[in-house]
C-alpha positions as a Markdown table, in Angstrom:
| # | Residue | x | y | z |
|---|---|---|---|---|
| 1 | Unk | 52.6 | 95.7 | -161.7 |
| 2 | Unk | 49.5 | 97.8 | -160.4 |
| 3 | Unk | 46.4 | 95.3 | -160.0 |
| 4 | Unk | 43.1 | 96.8 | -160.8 |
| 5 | Unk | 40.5 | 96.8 | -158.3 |
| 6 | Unk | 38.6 | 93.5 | -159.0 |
| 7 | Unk | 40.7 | 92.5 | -161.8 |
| 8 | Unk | 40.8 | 88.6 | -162.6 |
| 9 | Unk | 44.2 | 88.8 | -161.7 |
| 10 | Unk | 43.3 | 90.7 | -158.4 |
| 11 | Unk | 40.9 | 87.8 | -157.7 |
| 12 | Unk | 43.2 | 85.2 | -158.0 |
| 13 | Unk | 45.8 | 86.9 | -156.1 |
| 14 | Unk | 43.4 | 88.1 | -152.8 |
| 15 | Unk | 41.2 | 85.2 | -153.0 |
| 16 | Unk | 43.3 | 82.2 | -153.2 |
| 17 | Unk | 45.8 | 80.8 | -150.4 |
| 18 | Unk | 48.7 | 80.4 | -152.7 |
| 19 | Unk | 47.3 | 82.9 | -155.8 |
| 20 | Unk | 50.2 | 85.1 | -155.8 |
| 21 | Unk | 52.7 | 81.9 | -156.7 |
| 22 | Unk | 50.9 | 83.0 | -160.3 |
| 23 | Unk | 53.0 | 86.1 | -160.4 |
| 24 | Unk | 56.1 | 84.1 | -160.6 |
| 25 | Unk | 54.5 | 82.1 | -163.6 |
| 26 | Unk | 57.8 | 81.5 | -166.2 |
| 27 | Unk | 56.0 | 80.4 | -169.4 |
| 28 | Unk | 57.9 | 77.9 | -169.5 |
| 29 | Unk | 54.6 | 75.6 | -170.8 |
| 30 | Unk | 54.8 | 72.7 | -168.6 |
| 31 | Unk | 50.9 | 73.3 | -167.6 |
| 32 | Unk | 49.7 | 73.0 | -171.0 |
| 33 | Unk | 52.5 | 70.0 | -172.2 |
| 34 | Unk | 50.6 | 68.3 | -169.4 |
| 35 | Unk | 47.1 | 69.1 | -169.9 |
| 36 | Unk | 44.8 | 66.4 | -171.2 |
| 37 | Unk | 42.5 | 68.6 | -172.4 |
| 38 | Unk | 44.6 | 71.4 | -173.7 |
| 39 | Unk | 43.9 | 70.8 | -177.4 |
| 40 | Unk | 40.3 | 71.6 | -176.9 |
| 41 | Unk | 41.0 | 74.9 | -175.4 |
| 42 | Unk | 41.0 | 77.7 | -177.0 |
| 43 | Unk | 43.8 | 79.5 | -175.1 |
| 44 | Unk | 45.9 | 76.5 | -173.3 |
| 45 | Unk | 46.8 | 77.5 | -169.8 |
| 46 | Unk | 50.0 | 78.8 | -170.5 |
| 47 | Unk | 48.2 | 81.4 | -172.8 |
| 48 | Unk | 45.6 | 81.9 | -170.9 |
| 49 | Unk | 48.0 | 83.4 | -168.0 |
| 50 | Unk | 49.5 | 85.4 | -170.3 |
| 51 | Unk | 46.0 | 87.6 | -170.8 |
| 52 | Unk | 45.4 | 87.0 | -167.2 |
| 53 | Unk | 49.0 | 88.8 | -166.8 |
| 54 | Unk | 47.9 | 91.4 | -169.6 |
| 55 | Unk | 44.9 | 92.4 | -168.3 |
| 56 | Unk | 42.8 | 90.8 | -170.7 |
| 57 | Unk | 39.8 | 90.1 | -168.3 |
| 58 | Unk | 37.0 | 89.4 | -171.0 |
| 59 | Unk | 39.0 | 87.4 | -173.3 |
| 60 | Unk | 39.9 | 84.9 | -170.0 |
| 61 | Unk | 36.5 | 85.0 | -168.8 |
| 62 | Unk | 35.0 | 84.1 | -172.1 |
| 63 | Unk | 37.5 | 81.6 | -172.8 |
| 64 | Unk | 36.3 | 78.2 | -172.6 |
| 65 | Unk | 40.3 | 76.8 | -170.7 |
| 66 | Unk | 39.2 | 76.3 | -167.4 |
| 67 | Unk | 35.5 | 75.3 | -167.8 |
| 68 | Unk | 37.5 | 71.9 | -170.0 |
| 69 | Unk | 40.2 | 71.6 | -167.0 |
| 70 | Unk | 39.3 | 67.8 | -165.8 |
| 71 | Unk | 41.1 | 68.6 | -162.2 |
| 72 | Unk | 43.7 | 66.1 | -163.1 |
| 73 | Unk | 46.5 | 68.1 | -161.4 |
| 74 | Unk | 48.7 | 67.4 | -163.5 |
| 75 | Unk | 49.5 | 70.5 | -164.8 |
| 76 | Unk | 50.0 | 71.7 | -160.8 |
| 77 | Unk | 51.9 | 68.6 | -160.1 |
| 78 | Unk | 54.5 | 69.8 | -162.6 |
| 79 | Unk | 54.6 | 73.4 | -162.2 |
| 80 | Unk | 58.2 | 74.2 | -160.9 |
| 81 | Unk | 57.0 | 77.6 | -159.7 |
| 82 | Unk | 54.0 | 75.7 | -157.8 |
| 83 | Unk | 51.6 | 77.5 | -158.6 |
| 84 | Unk | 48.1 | 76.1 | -157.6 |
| 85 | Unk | 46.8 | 76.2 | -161.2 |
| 86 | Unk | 43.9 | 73.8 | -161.1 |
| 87 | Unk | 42.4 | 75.8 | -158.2 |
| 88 | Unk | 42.7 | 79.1 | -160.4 |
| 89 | Unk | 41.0 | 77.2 | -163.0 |
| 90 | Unk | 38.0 | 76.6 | -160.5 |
| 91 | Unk | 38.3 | 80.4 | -159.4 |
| 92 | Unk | 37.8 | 81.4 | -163.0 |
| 93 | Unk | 35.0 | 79.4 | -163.3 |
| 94 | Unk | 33.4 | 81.3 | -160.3 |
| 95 | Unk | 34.2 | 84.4 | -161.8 |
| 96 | Unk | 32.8 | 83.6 | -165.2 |
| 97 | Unk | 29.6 | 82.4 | -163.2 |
| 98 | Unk | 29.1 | 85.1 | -161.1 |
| 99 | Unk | 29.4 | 87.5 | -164.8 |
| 100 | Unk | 27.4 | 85.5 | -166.6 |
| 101 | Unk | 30.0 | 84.4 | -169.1 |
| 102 | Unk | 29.9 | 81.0 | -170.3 |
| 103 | Unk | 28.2 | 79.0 | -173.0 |
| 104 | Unk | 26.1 | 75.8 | -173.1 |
| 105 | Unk | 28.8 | 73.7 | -174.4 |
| 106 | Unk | 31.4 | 74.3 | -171.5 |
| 107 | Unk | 28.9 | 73.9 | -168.6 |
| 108 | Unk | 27.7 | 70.3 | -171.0 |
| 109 | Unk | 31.4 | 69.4 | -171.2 |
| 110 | Unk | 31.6 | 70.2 | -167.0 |
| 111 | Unk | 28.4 | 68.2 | -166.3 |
| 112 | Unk | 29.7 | 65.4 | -168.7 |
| 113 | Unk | 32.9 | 65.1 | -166.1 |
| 114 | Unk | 30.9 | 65.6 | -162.9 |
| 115 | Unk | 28.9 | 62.9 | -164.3 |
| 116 | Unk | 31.6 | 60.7 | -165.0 |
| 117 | Unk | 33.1 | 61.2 | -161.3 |
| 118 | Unk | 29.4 | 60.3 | -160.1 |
| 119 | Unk | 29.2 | 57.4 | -161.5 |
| 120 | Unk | 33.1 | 55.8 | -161.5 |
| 121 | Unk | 34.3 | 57.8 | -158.9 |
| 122 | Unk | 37.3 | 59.1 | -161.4 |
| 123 | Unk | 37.3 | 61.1 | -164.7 |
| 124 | Unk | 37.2 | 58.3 | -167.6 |
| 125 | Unk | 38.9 | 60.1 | -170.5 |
| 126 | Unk | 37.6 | 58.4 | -173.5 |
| 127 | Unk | 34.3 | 58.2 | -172.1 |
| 128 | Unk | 33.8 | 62.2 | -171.8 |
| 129 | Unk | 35.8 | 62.8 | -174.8 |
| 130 | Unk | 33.2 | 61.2 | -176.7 |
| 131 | Unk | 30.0 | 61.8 | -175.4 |
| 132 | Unk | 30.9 | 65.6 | -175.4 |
| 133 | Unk | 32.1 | 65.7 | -179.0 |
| 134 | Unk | 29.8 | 63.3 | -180.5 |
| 135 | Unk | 27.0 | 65.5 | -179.1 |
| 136 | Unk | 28.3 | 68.9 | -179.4 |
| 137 | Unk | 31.2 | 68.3 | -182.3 |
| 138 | Unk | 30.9 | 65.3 | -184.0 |
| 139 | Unk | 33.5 | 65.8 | -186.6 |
| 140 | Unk | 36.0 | 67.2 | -184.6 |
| 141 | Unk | 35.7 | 63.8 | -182.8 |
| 142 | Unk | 37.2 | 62.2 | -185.8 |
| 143 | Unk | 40.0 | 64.3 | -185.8 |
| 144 | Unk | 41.1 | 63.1 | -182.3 |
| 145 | Unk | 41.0 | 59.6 | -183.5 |
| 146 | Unk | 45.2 | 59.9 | -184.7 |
| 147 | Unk | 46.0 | 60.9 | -181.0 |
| 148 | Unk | 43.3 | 58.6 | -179.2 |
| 149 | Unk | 45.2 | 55.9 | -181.7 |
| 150 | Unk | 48.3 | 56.9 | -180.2 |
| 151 | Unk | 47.8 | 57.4 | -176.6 |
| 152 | Unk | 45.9 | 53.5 | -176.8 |
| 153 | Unk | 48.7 | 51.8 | -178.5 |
| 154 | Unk | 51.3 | 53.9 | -174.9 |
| 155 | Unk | 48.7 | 52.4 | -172.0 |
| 156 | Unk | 47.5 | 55.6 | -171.8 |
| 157 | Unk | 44.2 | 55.8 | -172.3 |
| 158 | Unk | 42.0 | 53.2 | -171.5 |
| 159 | Unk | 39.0 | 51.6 | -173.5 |
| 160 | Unk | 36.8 | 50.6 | -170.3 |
| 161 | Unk | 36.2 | 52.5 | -167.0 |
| 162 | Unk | 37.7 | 51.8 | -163.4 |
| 163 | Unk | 35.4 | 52.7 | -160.9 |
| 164 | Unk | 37.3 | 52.9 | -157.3 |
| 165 | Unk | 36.3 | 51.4 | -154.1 |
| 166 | Unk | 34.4 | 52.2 | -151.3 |
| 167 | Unk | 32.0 | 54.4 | -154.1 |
| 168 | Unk | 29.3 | 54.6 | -151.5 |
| 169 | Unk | 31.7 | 56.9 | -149.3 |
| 170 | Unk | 32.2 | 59.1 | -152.5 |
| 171 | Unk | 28.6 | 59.3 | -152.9 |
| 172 | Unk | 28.2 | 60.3 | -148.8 |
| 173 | Unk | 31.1 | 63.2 | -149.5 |
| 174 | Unk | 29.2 | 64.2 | -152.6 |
| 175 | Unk | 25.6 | 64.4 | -151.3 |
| 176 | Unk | 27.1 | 66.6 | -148.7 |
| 177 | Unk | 28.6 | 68.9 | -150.6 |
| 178 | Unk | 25.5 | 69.4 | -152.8 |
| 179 | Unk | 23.7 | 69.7 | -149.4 |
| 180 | Unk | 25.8 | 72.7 | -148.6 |
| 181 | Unk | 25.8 | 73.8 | -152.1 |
| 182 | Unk | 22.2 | 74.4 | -152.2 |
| 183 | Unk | 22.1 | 76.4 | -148.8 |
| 184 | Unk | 24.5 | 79.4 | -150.2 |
């Protein structure tokens, strides 16, 4: 395959340590089978690598898949190409950024999880499941109650937040990464 200059695909590639694992992406679907978040996408990541693959560089950009990715890892974890895929979600964000493509309710839904990680230290599922559809898609939040239901009655999702210990050093790490943030 020929990349085009400055492609998404290109970027991935050139910019991150292990972005050319994503050529050897199978499609086998593992990424989105593990995805939390998947079923608010609107291309799941296994689709979404497909248009990366095809060239499809407005359509990705556009999409809202990586700006609802909650850097769970999962989907990395249990890649068995290994490709870094959570870090090519946060490239795709970059790229998005830097073209000016994204709307209100993806950088909401990403502020909603920073938030989150602010405050517990960790992502808390239910917590930014709700206060992002309840403000931005209220009746779509009733349709997630049959699978809420259902991941509650498995031990997998949990009604009340954990935060983790030692929060303060989180906070230090945190402050200091906005610190640099501000001076690029």
């Amino acid at each position: 395959m020929t990349l085009e200059p400055n492609s998404v695909y290109e970027r991935i590639i050139t910019e991150l340590p292990d972005g050319e694992k994503l050529k050897s992406c199978l499609q086998c679907g593992n990424c989105t089978g593990s995805c939390p978040s998947a079923l608010d996408m609107d291309y799941a990541p296994r689709g979404l690598f497909a248009l990366i693959a095809a060239g499809q560089d407005d359509k990705v950009l556009r999409s809202n898949t990586f700006w609802y990715c909650v850097s769970c890892y999962q989907c990395t974890v249990r890649c068995p190409q290994e490709i870094p895929i959570t870090d090519i979600m946060y490239n795709l964000k970059h790229q998005a950024i830097e073209k000016g493509l994204y709307t209100t309710d993806a950088k909401d839904f990403s502020k909603t999880f920073i938030g989150m990680v602010e405050y517990f230290g960790r992502s808390f599922e239910l917590g930014l499941a709700a206060g992002f559809h309840m403000l931005h898609h209220p009746l779509e939040s009733v349709k997630m109650a049959p699978m809420a239901l259902g991941m509650l009655s498995r031990g997998r999702l949990s009604l009340i937040p954990a935060r983790i210990k030692n929060m303060g050093q989180l906070r230090a790490i945190l402050d200091k990464a906005k610190e640099i943030g501000a001076q690029k």
